[in-house]
C-alpha positions as CSV (number, residue, x, y, z in Angstrom):
1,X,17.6,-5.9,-2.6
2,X,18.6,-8.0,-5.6
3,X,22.5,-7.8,-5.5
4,X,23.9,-5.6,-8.3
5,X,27.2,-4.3,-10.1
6,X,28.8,-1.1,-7.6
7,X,27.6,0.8,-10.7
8,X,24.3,-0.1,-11.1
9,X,24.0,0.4,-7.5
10,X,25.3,3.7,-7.7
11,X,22.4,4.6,-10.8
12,X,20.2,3.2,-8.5
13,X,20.5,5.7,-5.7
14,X,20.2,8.4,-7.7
15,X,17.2,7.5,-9.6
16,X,16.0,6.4,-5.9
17,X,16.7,10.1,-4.9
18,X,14.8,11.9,-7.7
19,X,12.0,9.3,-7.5
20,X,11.9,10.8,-3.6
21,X,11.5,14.3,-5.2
22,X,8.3,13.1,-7.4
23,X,6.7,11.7,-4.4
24,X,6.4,15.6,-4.2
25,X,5.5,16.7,-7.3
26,X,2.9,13.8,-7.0
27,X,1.1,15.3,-4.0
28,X,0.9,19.1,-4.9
29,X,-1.7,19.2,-7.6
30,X,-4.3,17.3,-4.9
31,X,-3.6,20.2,-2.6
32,X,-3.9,22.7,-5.3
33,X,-7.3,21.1,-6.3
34,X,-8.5,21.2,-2.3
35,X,-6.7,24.3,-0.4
36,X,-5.8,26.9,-3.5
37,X,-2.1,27.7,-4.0
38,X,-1.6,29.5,-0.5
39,X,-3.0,26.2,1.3
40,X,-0.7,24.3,-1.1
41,X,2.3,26.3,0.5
42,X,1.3,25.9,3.9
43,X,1.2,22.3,3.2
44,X,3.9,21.9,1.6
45,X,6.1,23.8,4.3
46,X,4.8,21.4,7.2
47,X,5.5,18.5,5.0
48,X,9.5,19.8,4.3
49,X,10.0,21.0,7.9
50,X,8.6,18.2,9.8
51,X,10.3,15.4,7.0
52,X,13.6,16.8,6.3
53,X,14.9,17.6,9.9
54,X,14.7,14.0,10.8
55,X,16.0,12.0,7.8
56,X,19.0,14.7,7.2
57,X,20.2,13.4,10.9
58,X,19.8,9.4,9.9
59,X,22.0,10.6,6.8
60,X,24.7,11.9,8.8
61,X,24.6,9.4,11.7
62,X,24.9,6.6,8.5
63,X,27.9,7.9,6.7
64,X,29.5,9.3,9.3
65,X,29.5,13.2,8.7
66,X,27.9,14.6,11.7
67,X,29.4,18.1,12.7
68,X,27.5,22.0,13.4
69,X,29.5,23.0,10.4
70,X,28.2,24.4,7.1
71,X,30.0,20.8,5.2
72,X,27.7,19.0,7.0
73,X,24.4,21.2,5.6
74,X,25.9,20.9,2.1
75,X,26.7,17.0,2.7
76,X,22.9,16.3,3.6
77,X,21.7,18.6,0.9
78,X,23.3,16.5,-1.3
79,X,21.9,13.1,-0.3
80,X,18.4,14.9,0.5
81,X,15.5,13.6,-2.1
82,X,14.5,17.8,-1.8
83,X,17.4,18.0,-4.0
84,X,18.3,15.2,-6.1
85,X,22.0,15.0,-7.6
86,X,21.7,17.1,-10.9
87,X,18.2,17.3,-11.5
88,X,18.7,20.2,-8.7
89,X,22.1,20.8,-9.9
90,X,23.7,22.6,-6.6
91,X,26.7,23.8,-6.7
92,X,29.0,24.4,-3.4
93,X,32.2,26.4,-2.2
94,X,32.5,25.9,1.2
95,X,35.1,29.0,2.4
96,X,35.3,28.2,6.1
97,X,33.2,25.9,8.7
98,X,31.2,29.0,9.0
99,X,30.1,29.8,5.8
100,X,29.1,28.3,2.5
101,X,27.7,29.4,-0.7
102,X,25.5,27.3,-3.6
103,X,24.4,28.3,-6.6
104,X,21.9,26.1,-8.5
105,X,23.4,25.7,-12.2
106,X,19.7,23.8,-13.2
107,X,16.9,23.8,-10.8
108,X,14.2,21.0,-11.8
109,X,11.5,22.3,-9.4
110,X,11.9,25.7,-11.3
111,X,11.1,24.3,-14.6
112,X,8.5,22.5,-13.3
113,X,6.9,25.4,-11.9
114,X,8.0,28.3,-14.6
115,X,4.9,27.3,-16.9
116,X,2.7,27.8,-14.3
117,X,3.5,31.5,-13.8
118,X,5.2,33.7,-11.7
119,X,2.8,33.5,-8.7
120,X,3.9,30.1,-8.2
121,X,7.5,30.6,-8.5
122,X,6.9,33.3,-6.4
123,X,5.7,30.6,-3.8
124,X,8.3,28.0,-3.7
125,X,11.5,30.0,-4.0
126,X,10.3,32.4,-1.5
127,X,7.5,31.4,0.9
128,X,8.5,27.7,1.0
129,X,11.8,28.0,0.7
130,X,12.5,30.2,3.6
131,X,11.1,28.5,6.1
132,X,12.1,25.1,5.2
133,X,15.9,25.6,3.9
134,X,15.8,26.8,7.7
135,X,14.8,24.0,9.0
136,X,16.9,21.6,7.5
137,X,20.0,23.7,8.4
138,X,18.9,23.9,12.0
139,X,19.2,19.9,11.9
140,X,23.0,20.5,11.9
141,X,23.3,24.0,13.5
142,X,20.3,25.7,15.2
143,X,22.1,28.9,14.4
144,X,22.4,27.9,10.3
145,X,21.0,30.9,8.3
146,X,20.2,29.9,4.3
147,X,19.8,33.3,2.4
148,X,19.2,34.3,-0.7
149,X,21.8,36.4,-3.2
150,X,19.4,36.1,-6.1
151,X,16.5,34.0,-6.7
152,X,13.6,33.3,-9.3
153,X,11.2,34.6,-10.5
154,X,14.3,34.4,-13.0
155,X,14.9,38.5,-14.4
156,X,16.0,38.4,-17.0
157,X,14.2,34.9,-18.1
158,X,16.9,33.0,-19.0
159,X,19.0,33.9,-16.0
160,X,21.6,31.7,-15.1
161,X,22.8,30.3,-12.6
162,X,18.9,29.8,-11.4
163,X,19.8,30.6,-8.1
164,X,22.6,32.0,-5.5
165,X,22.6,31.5,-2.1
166,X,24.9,31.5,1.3
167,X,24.8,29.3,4.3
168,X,26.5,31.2,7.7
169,X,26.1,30.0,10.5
170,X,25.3,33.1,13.3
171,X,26.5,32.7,16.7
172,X,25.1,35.4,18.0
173,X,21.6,35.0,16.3
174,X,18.6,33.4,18.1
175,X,19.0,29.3,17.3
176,X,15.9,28.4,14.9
177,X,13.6,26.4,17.1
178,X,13.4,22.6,16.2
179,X,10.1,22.5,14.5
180,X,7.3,20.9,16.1
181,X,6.3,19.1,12.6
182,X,9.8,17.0,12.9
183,X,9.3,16.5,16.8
184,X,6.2,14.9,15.8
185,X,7.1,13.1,13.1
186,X,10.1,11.8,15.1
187,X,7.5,9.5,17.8
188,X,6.5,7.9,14.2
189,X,7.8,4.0,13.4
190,X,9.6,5.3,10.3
191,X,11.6,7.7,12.0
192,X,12.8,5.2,15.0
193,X,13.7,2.2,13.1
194,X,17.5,1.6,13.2
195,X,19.8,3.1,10.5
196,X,19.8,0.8,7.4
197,X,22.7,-1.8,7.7
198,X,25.2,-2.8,5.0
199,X,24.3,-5.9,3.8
200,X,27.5,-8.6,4.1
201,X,26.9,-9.7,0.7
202,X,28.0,-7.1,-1.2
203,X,31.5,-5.8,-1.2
204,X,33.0,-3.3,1.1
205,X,36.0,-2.6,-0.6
206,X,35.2,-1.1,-3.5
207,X,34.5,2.2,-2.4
208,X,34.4,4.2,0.8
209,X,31.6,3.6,3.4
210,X,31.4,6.7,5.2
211,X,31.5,10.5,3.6
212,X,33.9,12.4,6.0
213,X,36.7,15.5,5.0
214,X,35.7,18.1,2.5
215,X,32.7,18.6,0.5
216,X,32.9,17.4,-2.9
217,X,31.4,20.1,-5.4
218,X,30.0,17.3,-8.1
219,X,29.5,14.5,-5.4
220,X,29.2,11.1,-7.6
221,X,27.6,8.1,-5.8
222,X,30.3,5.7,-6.9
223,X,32.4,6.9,-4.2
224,X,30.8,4.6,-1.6
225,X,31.3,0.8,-1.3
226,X,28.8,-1.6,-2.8
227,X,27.7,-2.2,0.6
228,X,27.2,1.7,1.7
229,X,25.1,2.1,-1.6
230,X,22.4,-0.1,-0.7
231,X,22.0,1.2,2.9
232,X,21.8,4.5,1.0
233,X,19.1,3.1,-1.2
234,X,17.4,2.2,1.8
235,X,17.6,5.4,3.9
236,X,16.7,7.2,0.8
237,X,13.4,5.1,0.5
238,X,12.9,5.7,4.1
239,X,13.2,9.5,3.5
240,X,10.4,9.0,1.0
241,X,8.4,7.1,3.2
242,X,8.8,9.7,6.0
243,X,8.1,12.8,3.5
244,X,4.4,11.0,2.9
245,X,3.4,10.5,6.3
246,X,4.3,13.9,7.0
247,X,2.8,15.5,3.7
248,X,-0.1,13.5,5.5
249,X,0.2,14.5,8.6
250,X,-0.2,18.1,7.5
251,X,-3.5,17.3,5.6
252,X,-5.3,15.5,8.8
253,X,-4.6,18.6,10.2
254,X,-6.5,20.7,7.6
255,X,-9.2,17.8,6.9
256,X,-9.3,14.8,9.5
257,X,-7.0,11.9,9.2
258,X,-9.8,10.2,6.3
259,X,-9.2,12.6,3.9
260,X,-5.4,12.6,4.6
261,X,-5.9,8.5,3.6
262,X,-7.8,9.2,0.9
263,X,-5.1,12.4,-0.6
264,X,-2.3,9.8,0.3
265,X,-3.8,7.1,-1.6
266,X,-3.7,9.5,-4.8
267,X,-0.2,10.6,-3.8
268,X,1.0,7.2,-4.0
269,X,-0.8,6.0,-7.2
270,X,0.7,9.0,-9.1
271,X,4.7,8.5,-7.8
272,X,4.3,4.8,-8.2
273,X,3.8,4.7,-12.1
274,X,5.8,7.4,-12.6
275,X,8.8,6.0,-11.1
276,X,8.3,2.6,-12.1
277,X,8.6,3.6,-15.5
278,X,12.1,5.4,-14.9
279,X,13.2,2.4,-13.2
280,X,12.1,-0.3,-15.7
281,X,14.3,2.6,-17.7
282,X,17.4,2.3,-16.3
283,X,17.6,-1.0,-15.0
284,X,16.6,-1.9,-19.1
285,X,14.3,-4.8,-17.8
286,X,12.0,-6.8,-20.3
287,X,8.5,-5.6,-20.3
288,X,7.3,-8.9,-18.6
289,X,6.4,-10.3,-15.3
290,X,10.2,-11.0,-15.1
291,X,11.1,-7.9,-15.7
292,X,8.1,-6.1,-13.6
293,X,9.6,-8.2,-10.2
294,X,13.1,-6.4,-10.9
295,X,11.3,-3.3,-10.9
296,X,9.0,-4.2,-7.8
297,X,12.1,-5.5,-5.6
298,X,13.9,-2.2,-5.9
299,X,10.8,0.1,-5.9
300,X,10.3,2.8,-3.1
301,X,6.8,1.9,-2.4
302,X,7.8,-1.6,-1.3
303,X,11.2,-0.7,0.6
304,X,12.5,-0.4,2.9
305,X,11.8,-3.9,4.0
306,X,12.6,-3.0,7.5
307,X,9.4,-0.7,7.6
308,X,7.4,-2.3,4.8
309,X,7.5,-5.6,4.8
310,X,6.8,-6.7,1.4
311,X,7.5,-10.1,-0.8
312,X,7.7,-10.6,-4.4
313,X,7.3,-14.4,-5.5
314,X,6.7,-16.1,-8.9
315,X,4.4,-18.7,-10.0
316,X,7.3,-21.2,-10.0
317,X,10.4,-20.1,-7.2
318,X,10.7,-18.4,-4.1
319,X,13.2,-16.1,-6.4
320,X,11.0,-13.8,-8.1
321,X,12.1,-13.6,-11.7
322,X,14.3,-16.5,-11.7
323,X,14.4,-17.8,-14.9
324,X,11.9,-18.0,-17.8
325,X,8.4,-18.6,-18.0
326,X,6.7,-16.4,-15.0
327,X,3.0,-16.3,-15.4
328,X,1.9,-15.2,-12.3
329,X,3.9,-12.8,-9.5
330,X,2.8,-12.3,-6.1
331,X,3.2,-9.4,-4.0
332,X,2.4,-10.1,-0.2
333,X,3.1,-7.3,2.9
334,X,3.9,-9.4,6.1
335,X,3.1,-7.6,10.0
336,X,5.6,-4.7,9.9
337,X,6.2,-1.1,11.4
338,X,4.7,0.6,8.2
339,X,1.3,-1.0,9.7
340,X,1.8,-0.1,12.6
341,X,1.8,3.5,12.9
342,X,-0.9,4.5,15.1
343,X,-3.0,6.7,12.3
344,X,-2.8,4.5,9.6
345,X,-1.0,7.7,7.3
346,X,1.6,5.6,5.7
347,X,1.7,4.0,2.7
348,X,1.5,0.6,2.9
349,X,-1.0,0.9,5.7
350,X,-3.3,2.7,2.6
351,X,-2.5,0.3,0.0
352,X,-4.1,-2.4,2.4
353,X,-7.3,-1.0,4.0
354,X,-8.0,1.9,1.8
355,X,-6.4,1.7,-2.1
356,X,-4.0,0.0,-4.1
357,X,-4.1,1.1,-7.3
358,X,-0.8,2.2,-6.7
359,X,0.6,-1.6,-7.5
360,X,-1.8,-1.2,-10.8
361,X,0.3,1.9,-11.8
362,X,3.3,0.2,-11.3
363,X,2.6,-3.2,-13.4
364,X,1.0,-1.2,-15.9
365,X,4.1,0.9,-16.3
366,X,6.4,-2.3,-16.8
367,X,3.5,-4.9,-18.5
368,X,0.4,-2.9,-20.2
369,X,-1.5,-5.8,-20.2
370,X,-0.7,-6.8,-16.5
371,X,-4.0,-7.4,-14.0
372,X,-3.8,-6.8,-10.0
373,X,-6.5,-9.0,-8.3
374,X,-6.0,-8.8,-4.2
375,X,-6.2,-12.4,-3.0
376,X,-7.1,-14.3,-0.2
377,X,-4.1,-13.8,2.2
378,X,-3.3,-16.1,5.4
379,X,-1.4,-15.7,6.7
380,X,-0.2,-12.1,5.3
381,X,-1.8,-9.4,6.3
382,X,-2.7,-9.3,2.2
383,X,-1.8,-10.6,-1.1
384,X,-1.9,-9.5,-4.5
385,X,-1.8,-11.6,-7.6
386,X,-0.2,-10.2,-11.1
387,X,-0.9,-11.8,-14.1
388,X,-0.9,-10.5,-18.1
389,X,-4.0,-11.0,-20.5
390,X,-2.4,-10.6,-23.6
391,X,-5.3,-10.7,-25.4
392,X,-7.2,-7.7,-23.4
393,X,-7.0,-4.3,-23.3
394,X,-3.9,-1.8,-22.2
395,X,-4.6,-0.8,-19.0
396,X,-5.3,3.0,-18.7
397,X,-3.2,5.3,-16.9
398,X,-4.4,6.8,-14.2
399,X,-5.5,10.3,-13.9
400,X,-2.8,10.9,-10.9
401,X,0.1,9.6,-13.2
402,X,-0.7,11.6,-15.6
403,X,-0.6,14.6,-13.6
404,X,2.8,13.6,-11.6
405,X,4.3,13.5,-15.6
406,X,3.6,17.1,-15.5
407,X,7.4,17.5,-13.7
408,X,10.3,17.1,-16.0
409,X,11.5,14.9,-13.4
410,X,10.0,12.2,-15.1
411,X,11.2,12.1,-18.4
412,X,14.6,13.8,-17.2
413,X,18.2,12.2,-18.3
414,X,21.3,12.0,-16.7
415,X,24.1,13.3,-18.0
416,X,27.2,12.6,-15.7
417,X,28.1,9.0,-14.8
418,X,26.5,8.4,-10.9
């Protein structure tokens, strides 16, 4: 990671967290289009159940919070890309370790579904919440209950807040079992690479690297040190990472691991434009290839580097983006975990052997007239060149960008400083 200001760090990881969210957004319409809203659901719920599980216990074991009380289940909400700070605008009272309440003061994920009628509110406030809120609970407390006091569909229409709920933890009720979906995805390389480390050049002092004691209702990134916010950043792109493979995962089940390649491919193009535009956005980079190698150094397609091994190099330094005058960038992916997993359902494994027009959505999002040629690559595993014809055409957005624009999330602007 390129080091940064302790602020810019801090909009960083929450733009990294709703980009987690779209990664989402950017998979449900190719479920729709295949399986028909109730297969989307059943999707959708092995995806949540068998992701969030295992990075909600990396979160605590990084900063420090683990406990079986209800804090801990509102601490990892918080820091869950499920729920990204203020786009899902939760709201906690914690009364005793016990129990817990929320209310959502703006849920995202409702407006996003709202236009497409009740039926599909219906579906993720009810059948895919229940099951999954569940099982992220259970990651702290087997005996965690998340219940509803009201929820959408929203009567009257304008209801607010959007929704109410409690967390109580039961001791006398059956423990939810751990689901088999995170059991699973917890044998993957993703899940057992070590937590992220805090990198010793950036400061620790100027902020707090761990997120013990009370809950804090309005939890601003800025409380951690420099040095916590970029192993954040990087756990966070892990969770992304490990929400694919087991969105994934859940399709090879339904359609053979070739069609979950082929879904994952079109998952990735869609997120990867998308956020690349939100970060080119906030990190107010020049639409250039200097300014497309800030974007491509931070992106959550290409981190962490611990899992996915990519390199971004100019035409003229080792340092992408030093200095003027890039004509050329190169993106390379070395040997690494991310190629590695067994059935090829990650990410960069895809953007290798199957499609990478994924790195096309992101340069076009930062440089219109950017071209992606894959190279000849030894010894990387593969090599893509970037260049800019200013004298052709735009390129076109792709159809799966387009569609991933459909969420709010990807126009949406913060409000409160990070």
């Amino acid at each position: 990671m390129t080091v940064r200001s302790h602020r810019e760090l801090a909009e960083l990881v929450r733009e990294l967290l709703l980009a987690g969210h779209l990664i989402d957004r950017s998979g449900m319409p190719h479920l729709i289009e295949r399986y028909g809203r109730d297969g989307m659901a059943e999707v959708a719920i092995a995806e949540w159940m068998g992701a969030s599980p295992v990075y909600s216990r990396r979160m605590q074991q990084l900063l420090d919070f683990e406990s079986s009380e209800v804090a801990t289940i509102c601490k990892n909400i918080q820091l869950d890309i499920g729920a990204p700070l203020e786009f899902l605008d939760f709201r906690f009272t914690v009364h005793h370790e016990q129990f817990a309440e929320f209310q959502l003061a703006h849920c995202g994920a409702l407006m996003d579904v709202e236009p497409m009628g009740e039926d599909y509110v219906f579906t993720m406030c009810h059948t895919i919440e229940d099951p999954t809120f569940d099982a992220t609970a259970a990651a702290t407390n087997p005996r965690a209950q998340i219940r509803p006091l009201h929820r959408p569909p929203r009567d009257p229409a304008d209801r607010h807040p959007h929704c109410h709920w409690t967390i109580t933890v039961e001791p006398e009720a059956d423990p939810f079992p751990y689901p088999s979906e995170a059991t699973r995805l917890g044998r993957s390389r993703a899940a057992q690479l070590p937590l992220a480390e805090r990198p010793s050049d950036l400061s620790a002092e100027d902020g707090v690297d761990n997120y013990r004691g009370p809950v804090e209702p309005d939890l601003r990134l800025s409380r951690f040190s420099s040095a916590t916010l970029a192993a954040i950043a990087d756990e966070v792109n892990l969770q992304g990472h490990l929400l694919a493979r087991s969105y994934m995962l859940a399709v090879a089940d339904r359609s053979g691991v070739e069609e979950a390649r082929t879904v994952g491919g079109r998952q990735a193009c869609g997120v990867a434009g998308v956020v690349a535009k939100r970060l080119a956005r906030a990190l107010g980079v020049t639409p250039d290839l200097v300014g497309l190698a800030e974007v491509l150094s931070v992106h959550p397609l290409l981190n962490p580097r611990t899992y996915a091994a990519f390199s971004v190099y100019s035409d003229h330094s080792t340092d992408a983006g030093a200095g003027d005058g890039v004509h050329e960038l190169s993106v390379t992916i070395d040997a690494c975990p991310a190629l590695d997993e067994e059935d090829g359902l990650s990410w960069p494994s895809i953007l290798v052997d199957v499609d990478d027009r994924a790195l096309t959505a992101i340069a076009a999002a930062v440089v219109p007239h950017s071209r992606v040629t894959r190279a000849d690559s030894d010894p990387p595993v593969a090599r893509w060149v970037i260049s800019v014809d200013p004298d052709g055409e735009a390129a076109r957005q792709f159809d799966e960008v387009t569609l991933t624009e459909f969420s709010t999330g990807a126009n949406f602007a913060f409000s409160r400083p990070a």
